[in-house]
BANU-370543 format. One line per 3 residues: number of its first residue (from 1); their letters; for each residue x, y, z of N, C-alpha, C. Coordinates in steps of 0.2 Angstrom, whole numbers, plus 5000, padded with zeros to 4 digits. Atoms other than C-alpha are relative to their C-alpha. Layout:
! residues N
NUM) a) X,Y,Z,X,Y,Z,X,Y,Z; ...
END
This chain:
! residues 90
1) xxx) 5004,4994,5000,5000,5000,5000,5004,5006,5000; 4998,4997,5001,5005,5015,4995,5001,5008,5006; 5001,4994,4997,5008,5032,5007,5000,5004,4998
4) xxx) 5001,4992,5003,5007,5045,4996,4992,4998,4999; 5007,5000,5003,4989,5050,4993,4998,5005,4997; 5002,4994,5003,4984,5059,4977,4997,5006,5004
7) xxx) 5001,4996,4998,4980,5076,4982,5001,5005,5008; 5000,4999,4990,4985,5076,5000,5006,5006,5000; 4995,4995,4998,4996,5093,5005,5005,4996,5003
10) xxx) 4993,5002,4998,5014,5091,5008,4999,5004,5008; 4998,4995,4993,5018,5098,5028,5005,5004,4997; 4995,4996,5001,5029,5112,5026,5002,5004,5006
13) xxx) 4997,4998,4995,5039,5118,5041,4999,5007,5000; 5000,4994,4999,5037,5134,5048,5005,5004,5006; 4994,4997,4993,5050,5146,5060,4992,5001,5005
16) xxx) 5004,4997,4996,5039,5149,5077,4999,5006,5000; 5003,4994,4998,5029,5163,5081,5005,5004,5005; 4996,4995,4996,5039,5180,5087,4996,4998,5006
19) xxx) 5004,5001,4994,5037,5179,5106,5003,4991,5002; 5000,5006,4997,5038,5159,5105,5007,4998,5001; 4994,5003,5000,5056,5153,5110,5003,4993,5005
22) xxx) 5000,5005,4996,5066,5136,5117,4999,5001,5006; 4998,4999,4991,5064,5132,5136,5007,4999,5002; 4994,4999,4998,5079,5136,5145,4999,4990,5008
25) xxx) 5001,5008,4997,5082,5117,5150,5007,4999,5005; 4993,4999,4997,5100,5121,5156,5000,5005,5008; 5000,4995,4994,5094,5135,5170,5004,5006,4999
28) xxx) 4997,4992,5001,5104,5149,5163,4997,5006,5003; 5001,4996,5001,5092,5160,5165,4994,5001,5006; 5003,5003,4996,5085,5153,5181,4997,5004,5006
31) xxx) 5001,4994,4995,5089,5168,5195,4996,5007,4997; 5003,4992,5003,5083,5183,5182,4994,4996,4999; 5008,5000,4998,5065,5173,5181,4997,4999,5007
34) xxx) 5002,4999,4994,5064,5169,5198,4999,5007,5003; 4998,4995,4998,5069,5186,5204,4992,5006,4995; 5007,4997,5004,5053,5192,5189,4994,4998,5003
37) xxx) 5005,5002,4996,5042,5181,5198,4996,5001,5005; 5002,4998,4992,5043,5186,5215,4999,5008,4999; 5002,4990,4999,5042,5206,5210,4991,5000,4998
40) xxx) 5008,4998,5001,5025,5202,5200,4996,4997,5007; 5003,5002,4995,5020,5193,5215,5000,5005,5006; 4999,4994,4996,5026,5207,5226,4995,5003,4998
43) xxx) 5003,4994,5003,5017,5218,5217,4993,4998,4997; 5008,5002,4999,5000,5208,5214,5000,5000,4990; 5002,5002,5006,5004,5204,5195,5002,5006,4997
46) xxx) 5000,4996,5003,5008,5220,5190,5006,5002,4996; 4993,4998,5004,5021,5222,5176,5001,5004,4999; 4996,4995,5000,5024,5238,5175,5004,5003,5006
49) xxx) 4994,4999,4993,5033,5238,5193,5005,4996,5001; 4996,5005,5003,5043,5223,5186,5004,5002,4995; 4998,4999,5010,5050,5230,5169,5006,5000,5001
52) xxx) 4990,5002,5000,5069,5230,5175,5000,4992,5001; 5000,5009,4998,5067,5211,5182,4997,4998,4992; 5000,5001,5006,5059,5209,5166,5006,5000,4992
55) xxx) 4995,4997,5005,5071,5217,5156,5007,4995,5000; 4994,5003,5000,5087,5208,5166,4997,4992,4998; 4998,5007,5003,5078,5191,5160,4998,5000,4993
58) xxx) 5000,5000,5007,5075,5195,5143,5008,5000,4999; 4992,4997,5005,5093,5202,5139,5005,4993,5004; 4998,5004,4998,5097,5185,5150,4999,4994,4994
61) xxx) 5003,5007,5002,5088,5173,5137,5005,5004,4992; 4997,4995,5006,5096,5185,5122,5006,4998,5002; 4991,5002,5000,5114,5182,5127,5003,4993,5002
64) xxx) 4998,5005,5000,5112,5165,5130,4995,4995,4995; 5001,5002,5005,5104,5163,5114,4992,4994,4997; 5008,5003,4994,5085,5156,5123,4995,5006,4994
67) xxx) 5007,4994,5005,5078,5172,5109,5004,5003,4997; 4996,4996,5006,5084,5181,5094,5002,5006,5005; 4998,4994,4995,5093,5197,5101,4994,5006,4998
70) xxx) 5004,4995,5001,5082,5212,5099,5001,5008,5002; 4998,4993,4998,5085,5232,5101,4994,5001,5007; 5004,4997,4995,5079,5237,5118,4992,5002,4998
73) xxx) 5007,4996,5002,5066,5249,5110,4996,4996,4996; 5005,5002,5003,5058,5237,5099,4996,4995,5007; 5003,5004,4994,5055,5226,5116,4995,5005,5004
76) xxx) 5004,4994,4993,5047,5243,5125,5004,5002,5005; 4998,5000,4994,5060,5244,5136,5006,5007,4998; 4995,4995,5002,5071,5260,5128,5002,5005,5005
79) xxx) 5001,4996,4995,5068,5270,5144,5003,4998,5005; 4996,5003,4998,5076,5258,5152,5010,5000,4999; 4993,5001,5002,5091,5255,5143,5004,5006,4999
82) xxx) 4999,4993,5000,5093,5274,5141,5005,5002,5008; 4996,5001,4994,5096,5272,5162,5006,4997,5001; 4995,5003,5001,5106,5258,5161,5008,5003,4998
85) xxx) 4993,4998,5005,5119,5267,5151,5004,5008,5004; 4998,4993,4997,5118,5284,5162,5006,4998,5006; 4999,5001,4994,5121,5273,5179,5007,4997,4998
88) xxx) 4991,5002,5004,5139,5265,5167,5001,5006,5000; 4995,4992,5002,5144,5282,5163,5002,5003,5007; 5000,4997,4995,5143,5287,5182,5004,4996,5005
END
């Protein structure tokens, strides 16, 4: 018996959806989500009092190659990164 079936679509591989990336199966990136965790919980869920814990586990999963790199600004976080660079220069 045959496994082709006239008509039948080929699968074709797709890259994942921006956002979707591997799990950090090694712990890399273990401290900067824990450390995310406990501030949204601190804070009753609320991400805008978290965006630097945020920030240090993104630019953790970015340098250990867990997510494409990306410019601050396009993440939302350019107001951040702006700080970051004042609090190095001082």
């Amino acid at each position: 018996m045959s496994t082709m079936t006239f008509g039948q679509k080929s699968f074709t591989p797709t890259p994942p959806d921006k956002g979707s990336f591997p799990l950090d199966h090694e712990g890399h990136c273990k401290i900067p989500m824990l450390k995310y965790m406990i501030c949204l919980k601190e804070h009753k869920n609320d991400n805008s009092a978290c965006r630097k814990e945020a920030k240090d586990y993104l630019g953790c999963r970015m340098d250990n190659s867990l997510m494409a790199k990306e410019d601050w600004s396009k993440l939302g976080y350019a107001d951040l990164e702006n700080d970051s660079k004042m609090s190095k220069n001082n």
